[in-house]
Each structure stands twice: as structure tokens, then as C-alpha cells.
N, C-alpha and C positions, 0 to 999 in steps of 0.2 A: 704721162700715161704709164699705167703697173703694166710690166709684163704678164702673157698668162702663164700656166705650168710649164704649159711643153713650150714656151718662148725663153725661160726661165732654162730650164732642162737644156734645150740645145745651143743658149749664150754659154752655160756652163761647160757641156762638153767641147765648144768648138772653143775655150781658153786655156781646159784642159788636153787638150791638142796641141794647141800652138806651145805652150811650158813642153809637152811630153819633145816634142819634134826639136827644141830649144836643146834639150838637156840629154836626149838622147840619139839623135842625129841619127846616123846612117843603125844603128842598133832596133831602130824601131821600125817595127815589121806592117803593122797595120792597129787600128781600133774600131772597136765593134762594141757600139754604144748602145743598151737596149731603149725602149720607146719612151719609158720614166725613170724618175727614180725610184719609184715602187717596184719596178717590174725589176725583177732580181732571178738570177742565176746562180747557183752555190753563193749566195749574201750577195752577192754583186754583182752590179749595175753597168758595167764597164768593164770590156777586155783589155788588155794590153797585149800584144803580140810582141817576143822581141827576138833577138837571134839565138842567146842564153837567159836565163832567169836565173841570173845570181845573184848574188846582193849587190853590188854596183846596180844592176839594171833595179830591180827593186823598190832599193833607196831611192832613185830619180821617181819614181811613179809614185809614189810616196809622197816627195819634195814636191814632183809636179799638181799634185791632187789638191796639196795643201797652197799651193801659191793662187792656182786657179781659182779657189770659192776665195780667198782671201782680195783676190780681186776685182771677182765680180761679186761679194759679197752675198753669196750663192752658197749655198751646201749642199748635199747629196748623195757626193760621189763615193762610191765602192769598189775601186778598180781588184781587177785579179791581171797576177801576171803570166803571161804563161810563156813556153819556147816555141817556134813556130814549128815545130816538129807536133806540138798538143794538139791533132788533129779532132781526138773526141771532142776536147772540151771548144773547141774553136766552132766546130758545127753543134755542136749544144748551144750555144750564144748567136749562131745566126739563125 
């Protein structure tokens, strides 16, 4: 049985979750995934909240984006990272 979009969409984001919570552990603040992968916010489709957004955190959301479609053989994702201090851009995405 094919998945449909949004079955597709949300396998993808909940593997890119589990990689992000893997690789970034207690750093990761929350994600806020919009409804497709169409539906985009400054180009992307996925927040990532973390404590800092330096390159260490970054890199992981990076590494975790790429591991997740490579696993569920999915594409899509557009993550942005931001600090949770990013109040604008954090309610712009909800």
C-alpha cells in the first residue's frame, strides 16, 4: 500500500525527529513542522529550536535531515535552525 503526501510528510518528519533528539539530545528545544512540504516559511519547512545555533547544532540538523530521507527514502525536508530566544521567527512557523 503507497503512502499518501501527508502520510509520507509526517513518516518523514517523525524520523527526522528521532535523528534530530539522537544527535542532539538535551540541545534540542522543540520542532515545528509545517503541514507539507510545500508549505514553506523563509524556504523552509521545518524549524528546529535549539539552546544555541552554532555550527555544532547546525551540522547535526544538517546530518539529521540527511540521514532521515536516506531512510525512509523520502525527501523534502528544509529545516531552519534557530535559538530559542528566535521568538519572531518561532511564531511566524506556528
Amino acid at each position: 500500500m503507497e503512502l499518501t503526501a501527508e502520510e509520507s510528510w509526517l513518516s518523514l518528519v517523525k524520523a527526522f525527529e528521532a535523528e534530530l533528539k539522537q544527535r542532539l539530545r538535551s540541545r534540542l528545544k522543540g520542532i515545528i513542522a509545517r503541514s507539507s512540504s510545500d508549505d514553506l516559511v523563509y524556504e523552509s519547512n521545518v524549524l528546529v529550536v535549539v539552546d544555541r545555533a552554532d555550527l555544532e547544532a547546525i551540522r547535526a540538523v544538517v546530518e539529521a535531515a540527511s540521514a532521515a530521507q536516506e531512510r525512509t527514502g523520502l525527501e523534502g525536508l528544509s529545516p531552519m535552525t534557530v535559538p530559542q530566544e528566535d521568538r519572531h521567527v518561532i511564531k511566524v512557523f506556528t
